[in-house]
One Martini backbone bead per residue (centre of mass of N, CA, C, O) as a GRO file, in nm:
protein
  140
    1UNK     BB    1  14.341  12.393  18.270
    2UNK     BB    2  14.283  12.307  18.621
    3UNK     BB    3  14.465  12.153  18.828
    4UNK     BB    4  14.528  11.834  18.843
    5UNK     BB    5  14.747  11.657  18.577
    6UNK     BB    6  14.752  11.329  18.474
    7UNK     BB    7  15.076  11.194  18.342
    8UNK     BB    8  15.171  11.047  18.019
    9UNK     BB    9  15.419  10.853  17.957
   10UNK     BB   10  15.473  10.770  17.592
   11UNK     BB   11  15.611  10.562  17.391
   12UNK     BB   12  15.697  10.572  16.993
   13UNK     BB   13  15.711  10.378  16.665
   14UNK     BB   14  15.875  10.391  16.334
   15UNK     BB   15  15.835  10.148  16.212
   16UNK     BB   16  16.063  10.066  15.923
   17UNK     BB   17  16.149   9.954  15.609
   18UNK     BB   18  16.295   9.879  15.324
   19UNK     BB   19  16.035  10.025  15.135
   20UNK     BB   20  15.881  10.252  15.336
   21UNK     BB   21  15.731  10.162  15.564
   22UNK     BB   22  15.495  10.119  15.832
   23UNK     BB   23  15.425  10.022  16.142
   24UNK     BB   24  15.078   9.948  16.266
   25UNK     BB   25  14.867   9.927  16.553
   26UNK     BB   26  14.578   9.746  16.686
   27UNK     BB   27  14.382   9.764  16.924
   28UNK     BB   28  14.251   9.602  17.130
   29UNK     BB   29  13.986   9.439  17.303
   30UNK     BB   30  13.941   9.590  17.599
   31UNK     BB   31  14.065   9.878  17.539
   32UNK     BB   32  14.123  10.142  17.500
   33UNK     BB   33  14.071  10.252  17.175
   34UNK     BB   34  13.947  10.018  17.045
   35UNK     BB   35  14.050   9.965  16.691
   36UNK     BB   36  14.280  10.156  16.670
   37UNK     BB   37  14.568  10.290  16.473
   38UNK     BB   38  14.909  10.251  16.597
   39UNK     BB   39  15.218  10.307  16.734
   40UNK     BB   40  15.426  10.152  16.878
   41UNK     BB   41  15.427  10.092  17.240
   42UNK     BB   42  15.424  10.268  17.570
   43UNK     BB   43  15.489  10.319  17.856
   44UNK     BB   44  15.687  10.481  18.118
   45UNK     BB   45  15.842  10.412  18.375
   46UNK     BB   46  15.931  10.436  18.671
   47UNK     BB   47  16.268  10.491  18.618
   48UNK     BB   48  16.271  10.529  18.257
   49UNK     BB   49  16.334  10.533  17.976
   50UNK     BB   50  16.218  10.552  17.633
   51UNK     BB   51  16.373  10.381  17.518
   52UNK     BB   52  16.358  10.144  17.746
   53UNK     BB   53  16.069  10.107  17.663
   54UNK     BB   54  16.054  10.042  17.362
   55UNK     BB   55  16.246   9.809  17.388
   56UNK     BB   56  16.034   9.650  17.552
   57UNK     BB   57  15.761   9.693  17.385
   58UNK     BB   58  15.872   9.545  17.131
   59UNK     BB   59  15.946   9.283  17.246
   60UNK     BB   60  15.664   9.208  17.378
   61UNK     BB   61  15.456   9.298  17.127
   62UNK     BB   62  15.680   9.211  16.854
   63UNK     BB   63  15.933   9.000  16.916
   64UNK     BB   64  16.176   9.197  16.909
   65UNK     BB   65  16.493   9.365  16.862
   66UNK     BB   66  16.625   9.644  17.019
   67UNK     BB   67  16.866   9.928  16.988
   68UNK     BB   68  16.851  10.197  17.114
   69UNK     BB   69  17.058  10.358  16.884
   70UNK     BB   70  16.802  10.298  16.694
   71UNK     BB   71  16.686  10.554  16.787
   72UNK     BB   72  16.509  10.841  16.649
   73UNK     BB   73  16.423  11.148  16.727
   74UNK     BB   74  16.142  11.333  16.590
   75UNK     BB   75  15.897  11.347  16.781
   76UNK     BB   76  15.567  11.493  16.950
   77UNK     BB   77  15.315  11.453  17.179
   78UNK     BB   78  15.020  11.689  17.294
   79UNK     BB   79  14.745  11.528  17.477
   80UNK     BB   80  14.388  11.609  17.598
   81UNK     BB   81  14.233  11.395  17.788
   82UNK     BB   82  13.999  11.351  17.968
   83UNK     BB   83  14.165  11.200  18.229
   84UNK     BB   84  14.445  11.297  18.075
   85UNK     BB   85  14.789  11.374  17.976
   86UNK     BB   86  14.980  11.309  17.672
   87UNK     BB   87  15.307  11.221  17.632
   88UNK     BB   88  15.452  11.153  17.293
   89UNK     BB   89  15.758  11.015  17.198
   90UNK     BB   90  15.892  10.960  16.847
   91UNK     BB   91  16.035  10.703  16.684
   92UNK     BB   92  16.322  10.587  16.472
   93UNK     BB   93  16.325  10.249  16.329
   94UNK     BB   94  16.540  10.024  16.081
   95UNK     BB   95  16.635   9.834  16.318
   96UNK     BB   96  16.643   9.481  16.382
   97UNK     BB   97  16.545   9.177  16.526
   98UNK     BB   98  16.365   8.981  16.388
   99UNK     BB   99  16.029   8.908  16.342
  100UNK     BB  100  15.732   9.049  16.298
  101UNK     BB  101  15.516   8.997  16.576
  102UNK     BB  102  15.214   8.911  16.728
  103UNK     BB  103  15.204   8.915  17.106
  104UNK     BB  104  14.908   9.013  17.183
  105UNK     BB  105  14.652   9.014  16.933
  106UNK     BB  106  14.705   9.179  16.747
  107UNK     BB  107  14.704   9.400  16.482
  108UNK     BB  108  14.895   9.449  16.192
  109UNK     BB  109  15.062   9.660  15.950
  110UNK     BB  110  15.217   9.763  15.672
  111UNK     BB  111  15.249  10.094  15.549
  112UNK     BB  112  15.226  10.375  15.407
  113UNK     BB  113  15.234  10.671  15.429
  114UNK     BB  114  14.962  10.763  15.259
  115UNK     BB  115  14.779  10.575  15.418
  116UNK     BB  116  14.765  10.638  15.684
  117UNK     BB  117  14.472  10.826  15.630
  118UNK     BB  118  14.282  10.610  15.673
  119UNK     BB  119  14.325  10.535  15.928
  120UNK     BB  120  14.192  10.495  16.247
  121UNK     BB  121  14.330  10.753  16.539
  122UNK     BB  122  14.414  10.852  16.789
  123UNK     BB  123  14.484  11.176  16.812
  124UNK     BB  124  14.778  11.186  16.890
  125UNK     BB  125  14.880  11.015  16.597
  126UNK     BB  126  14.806  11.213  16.371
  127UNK     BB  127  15.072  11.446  16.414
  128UNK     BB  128  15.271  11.224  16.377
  129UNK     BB  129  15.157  11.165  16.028
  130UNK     BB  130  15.205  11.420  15.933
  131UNK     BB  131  15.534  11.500  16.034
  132UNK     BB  132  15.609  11.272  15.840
  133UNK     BB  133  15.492  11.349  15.552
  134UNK     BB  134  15.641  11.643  15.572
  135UNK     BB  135  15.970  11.502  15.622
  136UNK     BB  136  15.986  11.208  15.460
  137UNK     BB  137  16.133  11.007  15.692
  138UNK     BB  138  16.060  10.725  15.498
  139UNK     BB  139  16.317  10.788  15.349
  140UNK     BB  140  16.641  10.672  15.280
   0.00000   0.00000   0.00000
């Protein structure tokens, strides 16, 4: 690519379960790639860490309570949309408080490992799920 590409820093988490489930959300009606199933998270606003915006979009999207310390850095995917580079790291979080809802309409599922590989997902979060089952991650 050349010219100016506008750089999209997007945080996002697998919530793991005791079970070795993993949380993933169906982006709602309305979204750009609705439809689709993705790792919870978010945008990474304009001087925030990306824990503290994990923090933020898992309270807001799902109502639970995460802290930061729980958050484990895993892997990053770096992915060239149409319109934009999205660079998203991805972190591991097996602790929070409260009942995991989806606090937006959206639906979401807890997922085996290998079954991750049925869901339709944005391009970006295929190898982030490749990544996981390479590395046994969801395990104990």
């Amino acid at each position: 690519m050349t010219g100016n590409v506008r750089l999209v820093l997007v945080a996002a988490c697998a919530l793991i379960d005791p079970e070795g489930r993993v949380l993933m959300a169906q982006r709602p009606e309305g979204k750009e790639l609705a439809g689709l199933w993705e790792f919870p998270g978010g945008k990474v606003e304009d001087g925030e860490r990306p824990e503290d915006a994990l923090v933020r979009e898992l309270r807001e999207e799902l109502g639970i309570g995460v802290s930061a310390s729980a958050l484990e850095p895993f892997a990053f995917a770096s992915h060239a949309y149409e319109r934009f580079h999205l660079l998203m790291p991805l972190y591991l979080c097996r602790v929070w408080t409260g009942e995991v809802r989806p606090m937006e309409g959206q639906r979401i599922q807890w997922s085996a490992l290998a079954g991750l590989n049925s869901l339709p997902m944005p391009p970006a979060d295929v190898p982030l799920v490749a990544a996981l089952q390479r590395e046994g991650a969801l395990q104990s």
